[in-house]
SEROVO-664125 format. One record per residue (C-alpha): residue number from 1; residue in one letter; x, y, z. Coordinates in nm, 2 decimals. Example, Ala and Ser with C-alpha at 12.3 -4.5 7.8 and 13.67 -1.06 7.14 Angstrom:
2
<atom seq="1" type="A" xx="1.23" yy="-0.45" zz="0.78"/>
<atom seq="2" type="S" xx="1.37" yy="-0.11" zz="0.71"/>
END
This chain:
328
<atom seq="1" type="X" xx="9.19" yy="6.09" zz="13.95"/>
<atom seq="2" type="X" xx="9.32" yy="6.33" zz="13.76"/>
<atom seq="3" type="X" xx="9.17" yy="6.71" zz="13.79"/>
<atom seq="4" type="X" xx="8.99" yy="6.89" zz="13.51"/>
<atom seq="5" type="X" xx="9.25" yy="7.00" zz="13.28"/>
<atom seq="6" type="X" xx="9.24" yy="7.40" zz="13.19"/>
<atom seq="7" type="X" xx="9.14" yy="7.52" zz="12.83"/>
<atom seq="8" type="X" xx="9.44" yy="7.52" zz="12.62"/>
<atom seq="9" type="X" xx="9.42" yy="7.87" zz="12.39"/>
<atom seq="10" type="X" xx="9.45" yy="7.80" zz="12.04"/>
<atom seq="11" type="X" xx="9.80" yy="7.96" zz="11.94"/>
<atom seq="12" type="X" xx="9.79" yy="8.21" zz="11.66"/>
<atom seq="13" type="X" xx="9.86" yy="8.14" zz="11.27"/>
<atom seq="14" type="X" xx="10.11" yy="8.25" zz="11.11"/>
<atom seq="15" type="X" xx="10.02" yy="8.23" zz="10.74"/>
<atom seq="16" type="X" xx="10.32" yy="8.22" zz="10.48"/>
<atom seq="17" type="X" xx="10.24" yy="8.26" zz="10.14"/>
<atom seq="18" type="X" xx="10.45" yy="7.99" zz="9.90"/>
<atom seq="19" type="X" xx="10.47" yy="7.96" zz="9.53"/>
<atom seq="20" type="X" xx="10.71" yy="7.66" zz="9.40"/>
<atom seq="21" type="X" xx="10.80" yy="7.60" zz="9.02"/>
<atom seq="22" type="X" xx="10.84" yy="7.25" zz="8.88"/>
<atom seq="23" type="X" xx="10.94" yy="7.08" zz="8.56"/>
<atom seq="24" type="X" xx="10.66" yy="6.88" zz="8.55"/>
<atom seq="25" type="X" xx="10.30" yy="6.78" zz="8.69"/>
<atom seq="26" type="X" xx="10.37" yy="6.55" zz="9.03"/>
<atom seq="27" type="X" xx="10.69" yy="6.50" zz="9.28"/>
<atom seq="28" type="X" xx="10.94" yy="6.19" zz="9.27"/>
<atom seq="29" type="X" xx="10.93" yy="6.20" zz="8.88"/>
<atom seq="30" type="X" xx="10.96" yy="6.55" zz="8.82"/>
<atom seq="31" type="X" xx="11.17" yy="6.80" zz="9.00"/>
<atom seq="32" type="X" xx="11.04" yy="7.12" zz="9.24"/>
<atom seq="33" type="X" xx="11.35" yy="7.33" zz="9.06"/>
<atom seq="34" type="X" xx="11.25" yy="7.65" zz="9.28"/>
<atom seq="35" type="X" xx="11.01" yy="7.78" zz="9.57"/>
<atom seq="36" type="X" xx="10.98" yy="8.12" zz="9.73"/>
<atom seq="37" type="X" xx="10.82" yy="8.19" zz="10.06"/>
<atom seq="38" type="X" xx="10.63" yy="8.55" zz="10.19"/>
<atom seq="39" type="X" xx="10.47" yy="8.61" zz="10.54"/>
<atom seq="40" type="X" xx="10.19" yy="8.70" zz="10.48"/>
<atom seq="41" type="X" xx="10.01" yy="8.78" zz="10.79"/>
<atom seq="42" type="X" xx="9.92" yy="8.67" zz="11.16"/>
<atom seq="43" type="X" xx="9.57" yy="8.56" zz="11.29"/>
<atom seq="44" type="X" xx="9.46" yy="8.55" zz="11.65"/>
<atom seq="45" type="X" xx="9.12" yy="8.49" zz="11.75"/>
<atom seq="46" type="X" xx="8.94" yy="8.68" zz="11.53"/>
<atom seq="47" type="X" xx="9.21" yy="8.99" zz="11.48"/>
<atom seq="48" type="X" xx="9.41" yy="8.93" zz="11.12"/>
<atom seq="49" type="X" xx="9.74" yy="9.17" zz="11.10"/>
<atom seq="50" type="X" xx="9.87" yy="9.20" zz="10.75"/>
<atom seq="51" type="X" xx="10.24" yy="9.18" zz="10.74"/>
<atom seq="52" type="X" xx="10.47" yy="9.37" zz="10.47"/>
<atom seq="53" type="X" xx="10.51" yy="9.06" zz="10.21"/>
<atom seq="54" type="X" xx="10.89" yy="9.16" zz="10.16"/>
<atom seq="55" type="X" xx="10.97" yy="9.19" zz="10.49"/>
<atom seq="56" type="X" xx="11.02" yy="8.81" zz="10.58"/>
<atom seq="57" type="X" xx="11.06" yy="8.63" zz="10.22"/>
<atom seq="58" type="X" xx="11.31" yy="8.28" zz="10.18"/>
<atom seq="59" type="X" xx="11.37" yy="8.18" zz="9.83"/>
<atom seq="60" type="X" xx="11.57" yy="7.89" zz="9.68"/>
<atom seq="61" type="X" xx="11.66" yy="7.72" zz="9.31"/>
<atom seq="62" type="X" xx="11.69" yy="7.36" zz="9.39"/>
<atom seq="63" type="X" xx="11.95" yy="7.08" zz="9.21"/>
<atom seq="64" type="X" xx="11.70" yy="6.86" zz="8.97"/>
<atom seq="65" type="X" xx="11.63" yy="6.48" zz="9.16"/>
<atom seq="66" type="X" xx="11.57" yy="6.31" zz="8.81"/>
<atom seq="67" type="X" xx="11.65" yy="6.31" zz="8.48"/>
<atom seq="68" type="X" xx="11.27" yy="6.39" zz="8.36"/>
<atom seq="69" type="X" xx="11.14" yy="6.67" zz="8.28"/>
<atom seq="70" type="X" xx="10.80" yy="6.80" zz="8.09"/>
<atom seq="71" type="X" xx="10.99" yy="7.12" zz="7.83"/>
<atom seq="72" type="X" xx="10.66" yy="7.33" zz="7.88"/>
<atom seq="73" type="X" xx="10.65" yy="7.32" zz="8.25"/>
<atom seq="74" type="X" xx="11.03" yy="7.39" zz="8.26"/>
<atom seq="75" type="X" xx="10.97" yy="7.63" zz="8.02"/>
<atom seq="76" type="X" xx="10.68" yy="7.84" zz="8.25"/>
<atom seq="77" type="X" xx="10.95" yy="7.97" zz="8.50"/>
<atom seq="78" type="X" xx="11.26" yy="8.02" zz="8.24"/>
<atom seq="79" type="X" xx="11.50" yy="7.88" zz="8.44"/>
<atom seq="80" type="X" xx="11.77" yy="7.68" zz="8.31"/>
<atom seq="81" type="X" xx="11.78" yy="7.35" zz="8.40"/>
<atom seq="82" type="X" xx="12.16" yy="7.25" zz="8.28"/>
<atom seq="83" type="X" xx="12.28" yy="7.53" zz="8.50"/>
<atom seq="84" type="X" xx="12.04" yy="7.43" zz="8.82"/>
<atom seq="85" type="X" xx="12.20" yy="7.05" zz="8.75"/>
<atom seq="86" type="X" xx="12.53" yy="7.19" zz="8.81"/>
<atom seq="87" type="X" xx="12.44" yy="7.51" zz="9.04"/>
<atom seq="88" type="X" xx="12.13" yy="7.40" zz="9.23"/>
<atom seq="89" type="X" xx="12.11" yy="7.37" zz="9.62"/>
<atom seq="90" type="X" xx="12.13" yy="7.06" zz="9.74"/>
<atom seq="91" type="X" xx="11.70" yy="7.00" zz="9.82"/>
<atom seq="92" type="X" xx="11.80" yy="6.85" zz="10.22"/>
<atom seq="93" type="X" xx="12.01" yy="7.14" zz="10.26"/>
<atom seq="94" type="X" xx="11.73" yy="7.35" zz="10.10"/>
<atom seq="95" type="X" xx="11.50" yy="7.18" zz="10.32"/>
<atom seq="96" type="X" xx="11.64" yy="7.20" zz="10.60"/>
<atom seq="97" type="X" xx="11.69" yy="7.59" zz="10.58"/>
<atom seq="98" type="X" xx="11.36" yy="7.62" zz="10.50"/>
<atom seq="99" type="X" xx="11.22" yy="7.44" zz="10.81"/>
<atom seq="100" type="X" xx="11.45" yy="7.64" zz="11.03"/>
<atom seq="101" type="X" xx="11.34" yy="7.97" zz="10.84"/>
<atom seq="102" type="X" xx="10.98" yy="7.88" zz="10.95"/>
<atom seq="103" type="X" xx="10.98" yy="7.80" zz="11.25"/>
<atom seq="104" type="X" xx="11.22" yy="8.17" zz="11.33"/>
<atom seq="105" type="X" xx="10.96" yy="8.35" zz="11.16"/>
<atom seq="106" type="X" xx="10.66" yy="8.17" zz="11.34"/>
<atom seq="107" type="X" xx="10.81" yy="8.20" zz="11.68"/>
<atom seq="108" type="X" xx="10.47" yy="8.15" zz="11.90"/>
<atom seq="109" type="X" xx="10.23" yy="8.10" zz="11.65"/>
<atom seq="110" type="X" xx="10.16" yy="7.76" zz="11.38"/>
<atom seq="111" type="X" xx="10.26" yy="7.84" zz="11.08"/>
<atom seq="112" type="X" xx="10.04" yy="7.76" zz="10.77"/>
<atom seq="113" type="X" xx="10.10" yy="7.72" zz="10.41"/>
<atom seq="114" type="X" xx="9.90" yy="7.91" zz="10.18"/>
<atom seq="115" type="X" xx="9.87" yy="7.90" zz="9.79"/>
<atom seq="116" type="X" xx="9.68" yy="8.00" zz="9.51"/>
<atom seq="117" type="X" xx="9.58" yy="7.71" zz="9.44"/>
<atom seq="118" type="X" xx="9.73" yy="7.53" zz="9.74"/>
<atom seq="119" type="X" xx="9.69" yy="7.21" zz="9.60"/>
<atom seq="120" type="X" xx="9.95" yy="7.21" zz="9.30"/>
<atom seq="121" type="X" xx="10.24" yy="7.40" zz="9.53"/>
<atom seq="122" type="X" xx="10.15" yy="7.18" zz="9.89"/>
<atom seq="123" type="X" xx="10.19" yy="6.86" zz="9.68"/>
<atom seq="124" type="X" xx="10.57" yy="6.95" zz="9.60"/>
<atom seq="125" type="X" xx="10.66" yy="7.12" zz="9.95"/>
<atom seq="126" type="X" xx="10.51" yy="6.86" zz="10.15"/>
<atom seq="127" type="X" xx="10.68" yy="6.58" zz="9.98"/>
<atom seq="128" type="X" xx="10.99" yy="6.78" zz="9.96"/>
<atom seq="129" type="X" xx="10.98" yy="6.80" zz="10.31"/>
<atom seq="130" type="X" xx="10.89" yy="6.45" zz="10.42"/>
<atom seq="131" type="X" xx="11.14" yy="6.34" zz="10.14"/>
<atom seq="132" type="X" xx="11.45" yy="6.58" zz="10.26"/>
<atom seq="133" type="X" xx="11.42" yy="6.53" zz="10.63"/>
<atom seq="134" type="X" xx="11.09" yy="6.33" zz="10.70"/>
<atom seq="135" type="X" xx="10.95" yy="6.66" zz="10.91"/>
<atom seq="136" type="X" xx="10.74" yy="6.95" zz="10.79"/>
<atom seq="137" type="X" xx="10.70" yy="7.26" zz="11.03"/>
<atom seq="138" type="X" xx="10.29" yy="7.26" zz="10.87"/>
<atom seq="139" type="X" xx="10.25" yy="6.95" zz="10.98"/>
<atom seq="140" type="X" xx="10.07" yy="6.67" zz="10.76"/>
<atom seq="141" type="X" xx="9.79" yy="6.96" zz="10.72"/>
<atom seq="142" type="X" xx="9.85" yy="7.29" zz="10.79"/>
<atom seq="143" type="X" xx="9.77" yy="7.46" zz="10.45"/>
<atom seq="144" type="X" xx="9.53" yy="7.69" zz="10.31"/>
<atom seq="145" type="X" xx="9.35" yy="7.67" zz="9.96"/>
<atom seq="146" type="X" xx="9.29" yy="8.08" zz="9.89"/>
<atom seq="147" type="X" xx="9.08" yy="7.97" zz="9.59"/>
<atom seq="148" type="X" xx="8.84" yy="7.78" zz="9.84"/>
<atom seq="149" type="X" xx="8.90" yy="8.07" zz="10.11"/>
<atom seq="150" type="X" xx="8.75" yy="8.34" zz="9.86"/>
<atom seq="151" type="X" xx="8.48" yy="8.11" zz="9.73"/>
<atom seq="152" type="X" xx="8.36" yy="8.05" zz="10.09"/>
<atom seq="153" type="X" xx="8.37" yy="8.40" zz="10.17"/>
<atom seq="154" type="X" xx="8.21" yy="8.53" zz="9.82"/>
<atom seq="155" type="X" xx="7.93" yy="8.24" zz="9.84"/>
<atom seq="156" type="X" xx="8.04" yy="8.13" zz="9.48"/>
<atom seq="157" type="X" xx="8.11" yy="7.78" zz="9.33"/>
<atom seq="158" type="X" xx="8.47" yy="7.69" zz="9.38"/>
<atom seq="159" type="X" xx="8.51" yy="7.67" zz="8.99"/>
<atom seq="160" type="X" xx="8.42" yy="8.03" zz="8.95"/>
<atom seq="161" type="X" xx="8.72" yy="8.13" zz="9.21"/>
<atom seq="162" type="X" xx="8.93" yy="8.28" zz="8.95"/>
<atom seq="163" type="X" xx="9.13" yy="8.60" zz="9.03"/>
<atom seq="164" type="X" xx="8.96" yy="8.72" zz="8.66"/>
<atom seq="165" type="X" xx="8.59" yy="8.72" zz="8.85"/>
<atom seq="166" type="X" xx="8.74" yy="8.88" zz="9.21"/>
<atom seq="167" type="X" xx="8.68" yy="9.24" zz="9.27"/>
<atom seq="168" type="X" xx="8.95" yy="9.44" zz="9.17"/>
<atom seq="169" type="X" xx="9.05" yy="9.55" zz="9.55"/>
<atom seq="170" type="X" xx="9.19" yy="9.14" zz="9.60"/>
<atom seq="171" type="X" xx="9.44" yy="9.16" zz="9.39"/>
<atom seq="172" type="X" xx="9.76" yy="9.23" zz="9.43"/>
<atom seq="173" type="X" xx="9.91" yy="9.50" zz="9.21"/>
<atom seq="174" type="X" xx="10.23" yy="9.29" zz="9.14"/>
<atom seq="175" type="X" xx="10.28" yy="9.11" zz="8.81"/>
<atom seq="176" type="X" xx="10.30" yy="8.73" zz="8.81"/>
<atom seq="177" type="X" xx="10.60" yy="8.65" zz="8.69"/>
<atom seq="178" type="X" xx="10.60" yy="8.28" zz="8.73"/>
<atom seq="179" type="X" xx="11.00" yy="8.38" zz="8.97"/>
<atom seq="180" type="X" xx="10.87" yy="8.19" zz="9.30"/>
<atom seq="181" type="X" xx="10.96" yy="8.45" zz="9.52"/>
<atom seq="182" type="X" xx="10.75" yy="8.72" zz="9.34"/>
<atom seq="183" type="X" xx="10.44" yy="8.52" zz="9.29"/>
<atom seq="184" type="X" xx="10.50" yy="8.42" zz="9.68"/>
<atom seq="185" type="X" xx="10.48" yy="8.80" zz="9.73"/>
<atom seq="186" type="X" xx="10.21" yy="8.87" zz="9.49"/>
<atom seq="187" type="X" xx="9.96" yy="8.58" zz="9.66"/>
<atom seq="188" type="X" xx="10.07" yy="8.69" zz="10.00"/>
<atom seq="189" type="X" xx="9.91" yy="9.03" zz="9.95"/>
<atom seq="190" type="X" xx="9.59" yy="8.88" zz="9.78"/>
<atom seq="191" type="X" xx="9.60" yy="8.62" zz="10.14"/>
<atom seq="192" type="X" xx="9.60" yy="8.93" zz="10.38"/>
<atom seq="193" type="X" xx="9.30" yy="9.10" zz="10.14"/>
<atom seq="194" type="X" xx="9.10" yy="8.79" zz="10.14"/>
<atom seq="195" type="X" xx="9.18" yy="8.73" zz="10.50"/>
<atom seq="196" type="X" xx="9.04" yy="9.16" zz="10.56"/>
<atom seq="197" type="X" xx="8.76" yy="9.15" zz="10.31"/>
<atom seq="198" type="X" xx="8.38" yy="9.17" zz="10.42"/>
<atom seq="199" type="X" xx="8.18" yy="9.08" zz="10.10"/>
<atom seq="200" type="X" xx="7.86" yy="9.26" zz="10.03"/>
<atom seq="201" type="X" xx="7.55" yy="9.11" zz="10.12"/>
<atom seq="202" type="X" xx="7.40" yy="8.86" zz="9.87"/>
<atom seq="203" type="X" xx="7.06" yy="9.06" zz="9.70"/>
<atom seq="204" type="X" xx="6.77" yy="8.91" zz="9.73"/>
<atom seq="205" type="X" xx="6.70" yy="8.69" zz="9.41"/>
<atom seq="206" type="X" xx="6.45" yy="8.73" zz="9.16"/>
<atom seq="207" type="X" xx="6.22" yy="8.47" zz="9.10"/>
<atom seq="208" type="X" xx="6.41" yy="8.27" zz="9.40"/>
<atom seq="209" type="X" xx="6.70" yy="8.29" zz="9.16"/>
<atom seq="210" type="X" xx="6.66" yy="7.98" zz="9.00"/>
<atom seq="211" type="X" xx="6.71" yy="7.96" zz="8.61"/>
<atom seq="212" type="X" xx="6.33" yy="7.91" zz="8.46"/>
<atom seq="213" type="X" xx="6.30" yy="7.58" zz="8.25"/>
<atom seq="214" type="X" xx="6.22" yy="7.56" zz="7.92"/>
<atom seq="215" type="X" xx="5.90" yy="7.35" zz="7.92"/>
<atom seq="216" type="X" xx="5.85" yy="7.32" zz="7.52"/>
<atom seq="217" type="X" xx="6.04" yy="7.39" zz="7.21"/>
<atom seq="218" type="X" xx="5.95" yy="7.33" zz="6.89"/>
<atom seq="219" type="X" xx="6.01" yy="7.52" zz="6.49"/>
<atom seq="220" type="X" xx="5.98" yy="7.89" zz="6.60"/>
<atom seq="221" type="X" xx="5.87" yy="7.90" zz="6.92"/>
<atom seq="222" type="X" xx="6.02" yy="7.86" zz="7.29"/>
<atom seq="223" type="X" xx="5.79" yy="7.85" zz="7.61"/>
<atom seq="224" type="X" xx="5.97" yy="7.88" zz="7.95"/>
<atom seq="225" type="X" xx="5.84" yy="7.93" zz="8.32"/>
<atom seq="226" type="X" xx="5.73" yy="8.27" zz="8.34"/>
<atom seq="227" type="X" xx="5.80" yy="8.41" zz="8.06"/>
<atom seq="228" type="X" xx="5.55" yy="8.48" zz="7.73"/>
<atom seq="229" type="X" xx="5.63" yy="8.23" zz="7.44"/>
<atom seq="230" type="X" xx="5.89" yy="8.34" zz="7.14"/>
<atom seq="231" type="X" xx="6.12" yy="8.27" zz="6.91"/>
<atom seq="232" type="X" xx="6.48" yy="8.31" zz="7.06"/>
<atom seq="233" type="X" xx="6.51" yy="8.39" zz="7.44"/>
<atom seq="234" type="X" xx="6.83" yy="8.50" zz="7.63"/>
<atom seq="235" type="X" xx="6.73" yy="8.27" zz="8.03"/>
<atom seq="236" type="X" xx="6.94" yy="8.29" zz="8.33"/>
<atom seq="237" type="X" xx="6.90" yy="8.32" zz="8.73"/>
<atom seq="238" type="X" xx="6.59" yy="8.45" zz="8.82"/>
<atom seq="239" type="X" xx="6.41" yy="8.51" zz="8.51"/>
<atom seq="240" type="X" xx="6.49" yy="8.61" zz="8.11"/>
<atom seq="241" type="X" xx="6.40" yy="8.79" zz="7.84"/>
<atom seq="242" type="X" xx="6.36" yy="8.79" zz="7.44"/>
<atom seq="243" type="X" xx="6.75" yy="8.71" zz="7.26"/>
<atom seq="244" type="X" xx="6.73" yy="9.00" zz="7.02"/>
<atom seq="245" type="X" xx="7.04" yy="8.95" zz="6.79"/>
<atom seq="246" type="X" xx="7.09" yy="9.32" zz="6.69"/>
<atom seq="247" type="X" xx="7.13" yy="9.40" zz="7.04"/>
<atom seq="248" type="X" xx="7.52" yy="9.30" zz="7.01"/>
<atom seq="249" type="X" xx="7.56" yy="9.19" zz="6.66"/>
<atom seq="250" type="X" xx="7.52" yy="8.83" zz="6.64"/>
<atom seq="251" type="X" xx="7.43" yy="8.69" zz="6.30"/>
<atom seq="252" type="X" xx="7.42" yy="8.30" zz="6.17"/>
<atom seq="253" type="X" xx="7.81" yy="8.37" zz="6.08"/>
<atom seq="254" type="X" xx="8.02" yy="8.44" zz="6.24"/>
<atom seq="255" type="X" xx="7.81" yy="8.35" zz="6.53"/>
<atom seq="256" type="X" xx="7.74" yy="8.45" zz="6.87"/>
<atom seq="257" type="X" xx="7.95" yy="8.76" zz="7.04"/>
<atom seq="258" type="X" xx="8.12" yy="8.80" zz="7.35"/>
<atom seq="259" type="X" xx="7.96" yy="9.08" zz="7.48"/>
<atom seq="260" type="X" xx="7.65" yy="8.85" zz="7.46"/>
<atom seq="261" type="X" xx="7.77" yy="8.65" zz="7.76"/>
<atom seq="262" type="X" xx="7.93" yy="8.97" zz="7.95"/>
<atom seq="263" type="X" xx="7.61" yy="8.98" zz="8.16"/>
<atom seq="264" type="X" xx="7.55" yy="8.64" zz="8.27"/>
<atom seq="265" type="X" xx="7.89" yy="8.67" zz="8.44"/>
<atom seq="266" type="X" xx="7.78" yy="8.96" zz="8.63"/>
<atom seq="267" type="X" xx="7.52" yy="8.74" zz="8.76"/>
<atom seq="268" type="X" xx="7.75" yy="8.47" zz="8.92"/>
<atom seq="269" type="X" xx="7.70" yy="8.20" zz="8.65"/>
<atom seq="270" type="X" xx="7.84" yy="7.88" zz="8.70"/>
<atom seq="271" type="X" xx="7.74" yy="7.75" zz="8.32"/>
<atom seq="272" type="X" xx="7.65" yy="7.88" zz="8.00"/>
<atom seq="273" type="X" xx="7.46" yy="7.71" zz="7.73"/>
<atom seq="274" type="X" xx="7.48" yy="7.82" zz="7.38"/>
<atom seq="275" type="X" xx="7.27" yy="7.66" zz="7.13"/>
<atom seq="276" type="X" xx="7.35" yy="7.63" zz="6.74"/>
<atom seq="277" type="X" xx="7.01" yy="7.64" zz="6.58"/>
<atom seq="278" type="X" xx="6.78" yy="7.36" zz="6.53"/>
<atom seq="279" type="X" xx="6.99" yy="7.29" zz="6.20"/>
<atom seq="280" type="X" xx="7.35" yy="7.39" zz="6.33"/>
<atom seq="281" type="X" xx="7.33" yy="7.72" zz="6.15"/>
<atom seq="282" type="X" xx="7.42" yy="7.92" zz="6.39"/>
<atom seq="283" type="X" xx="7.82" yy="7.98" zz="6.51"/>
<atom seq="284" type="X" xx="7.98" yy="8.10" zz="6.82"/>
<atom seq="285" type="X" xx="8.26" yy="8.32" zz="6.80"/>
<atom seq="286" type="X" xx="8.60" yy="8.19" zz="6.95"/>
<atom seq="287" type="X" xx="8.65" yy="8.50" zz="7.18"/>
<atom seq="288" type="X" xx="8.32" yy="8.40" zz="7.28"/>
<atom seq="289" type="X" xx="8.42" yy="8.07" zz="7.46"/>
<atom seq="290" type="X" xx="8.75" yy="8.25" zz="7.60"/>
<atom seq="291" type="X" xx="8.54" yy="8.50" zz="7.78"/>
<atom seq="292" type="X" xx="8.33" yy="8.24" zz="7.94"/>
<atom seq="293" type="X" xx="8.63" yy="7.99" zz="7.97"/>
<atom seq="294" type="X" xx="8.86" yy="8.25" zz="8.17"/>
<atom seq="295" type="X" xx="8.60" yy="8.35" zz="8.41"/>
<atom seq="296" type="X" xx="8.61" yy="7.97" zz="8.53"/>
<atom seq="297" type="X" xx="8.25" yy="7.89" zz="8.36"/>
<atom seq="298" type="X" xx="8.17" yy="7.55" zz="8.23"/>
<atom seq="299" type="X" xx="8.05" yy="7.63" zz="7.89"/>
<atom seq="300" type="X" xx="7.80" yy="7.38" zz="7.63"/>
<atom seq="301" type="X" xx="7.72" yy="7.41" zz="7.27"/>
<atom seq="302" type="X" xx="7.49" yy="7.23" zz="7.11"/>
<atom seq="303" type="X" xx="7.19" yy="7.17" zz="6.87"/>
<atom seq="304" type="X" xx="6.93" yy="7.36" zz="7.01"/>
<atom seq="305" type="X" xx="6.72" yy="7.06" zz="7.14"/>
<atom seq="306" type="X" xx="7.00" yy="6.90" zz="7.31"/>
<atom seq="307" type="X" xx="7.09" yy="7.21" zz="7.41"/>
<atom seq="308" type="X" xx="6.76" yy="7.27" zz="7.62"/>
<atom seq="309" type="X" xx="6.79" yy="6.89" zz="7.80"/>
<atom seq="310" type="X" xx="7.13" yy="7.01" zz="7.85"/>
<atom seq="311" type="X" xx="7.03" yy="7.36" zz="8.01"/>
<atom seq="312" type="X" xx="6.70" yy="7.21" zz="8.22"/>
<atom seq="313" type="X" xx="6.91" yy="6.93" zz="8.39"/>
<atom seq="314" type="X" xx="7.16" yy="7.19" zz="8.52"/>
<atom seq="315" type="X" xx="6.85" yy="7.42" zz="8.60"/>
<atom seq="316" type="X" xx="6.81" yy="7.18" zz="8.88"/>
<atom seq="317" type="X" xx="7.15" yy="7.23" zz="9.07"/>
<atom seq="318" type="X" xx="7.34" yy="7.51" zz="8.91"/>
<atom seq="319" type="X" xx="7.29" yy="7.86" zz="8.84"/>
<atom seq="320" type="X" xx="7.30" yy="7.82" zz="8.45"/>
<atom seq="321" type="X" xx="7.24" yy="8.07" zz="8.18"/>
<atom seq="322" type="X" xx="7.19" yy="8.04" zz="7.81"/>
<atom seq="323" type="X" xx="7.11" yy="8.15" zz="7.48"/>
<atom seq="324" type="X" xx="6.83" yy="7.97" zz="7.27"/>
<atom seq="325" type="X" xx="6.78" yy="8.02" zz="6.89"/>
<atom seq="326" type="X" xx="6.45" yy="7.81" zz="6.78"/>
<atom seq="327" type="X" xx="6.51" yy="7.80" zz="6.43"/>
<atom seq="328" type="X" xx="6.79" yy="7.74" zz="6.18"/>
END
């Protein structure tokens, strides 16, 4: 009979930030035609220790595997494919280079692939790996999404964990470039201030912080939970108020303005419901969508009394904001 067996530690992490660029959407098809790796730091236990992102870097332009290729996802990283056809590492040498550079740098700790997103850049490297050489140093699972990461630790919807909504003390001061290795960099820093950051604490909600329902609309008039009836009403977590237009500009044409929506995002939205007027009268400036669209927020337009089903299903699930015109 065997003895009890003592506790095995968990070995540290080594996190290593990676960035790849392909010339199209999946693997086998399409070519990974560069990738770029940064340390980014090392956890144990609870202790993270940022490391400097240039210090340990690997980078590589790979030899095309196929003949297909998507021009505007070839085009993103500006590399020239003729030249990578005749110039290009060979991807099992790559590979194998690669594996050996991980497992120097992560001498006594598990390495772990992280990406922003991860999902995009792990589906290349791991099939690159298995591909070229049937091993990966990660393992079949040993990567880390930093879009879910700072979602988790900001207590937002994993759709609103864009880098445009983060507080400015994330993010890197590098440029993207779309070159591997500097984006590797650039995410490697944003890794190590995720892995530091201690977000505030979550105020205490108004109202329980759930977006009042409308309970009646009809020609000139909106009534919603706790709020006196009128005309056009501006609704979002934890209460609302009356939509007056001159506030920010909005007229019937050219519609409603960005800086309209400015403060739902400051709220945490996850939706946005902008309603045309019971007879479509009423437009919505273009910049308008992009605000909404590039903070990661799902975004409706509609006639104002699909608009409202629209807004009071997601009332029930999301935290959803909109604006509600009750007449032309």
């Amino acid at each position: 009979m065997l003895g009890r067996m003592a506790a095995r530690g968990a070995r540290p992490s080594l996190y290593i930030s990676v960035d790849i660029e392909a010339d199209g959407p999946i693997p086998g098809p399409y070519s990974m035609i560069s990738f770029g790796a940064s340390v980014a730091g090392r956890q144990n236990g609870a202790s993270y220790t940022a490391a400097d992102p240039e210090q340990l870097t690997f980078y590589r332009e790979l030899r095309p595997i196929s003949e297909e290729f998507v021009p505007e996802a070839l085009a993103v990283s500006g590399l020239d494919r003729d030249l990578l056809v005749r110039e290009g590492a060979d991807p099992a040498v790559a590979m194998a280079e690669f594996r050996s550079w991980v497992r120097e740098v992560s001498a006594g700790a598990q390495p772990v692939m992280c990406g922003y997103p991860a999902s995009f850049d792990w589906t290349f490297l791991y099939w690159y790996l298995i591909r070229f050489g049937g091993d990966s140093p990660f393992g079949h699972s040993g990567c880390l999404d930093m879009k879910t990461l700072y979602a988790t630790k900001a207590r937002v919807p994993l759709r609103a964990a864009v880098k445009g909504r983060m507080p400015r003390e994330l993010l890197s001061r590098r440029r993207h470039t779309h070159h591997a290795l500097d984006d590797a960099i650039e995410q490697a820093e944003l890794m190590s201030n995720l892995m530091l950051w201690s977000p505030p604490p979550v105020p205490a909600p108004a109202a329980g912080g759930r977006s009042p329902r409308i309970t009646h609309l009809s020609w000139g008039r909106i009534e919603a939970e706790g709020l006196a009836p009128g005309k056009d009403f501006r609704l979002y977590p934890g209460g609302g108020r009356p939509w007056d237009w001159s506030e920010h500009g909005t007229r019937h044409d050219p519609g409603i303005q960005p800086q309209e929506v400015r403060e739902f995002l400051e709220l945490g939205v996850t939706a946005v419901v902008l309603t045309q007027g019971m007879e479509r009268r009423l437009g919505v400036v273009p910049q308008t969508l992009e605000v909404l669209r590039a903070a990661g927020v799902e975004v409706h337009v509609a006639e104002t009394a699909e608009a409202v089903e629209i807004y009071n299903r997601l009332a029930a699930t999301e935290r959803v904001a909109g604006l509600f015109h009750s007449t032309c």
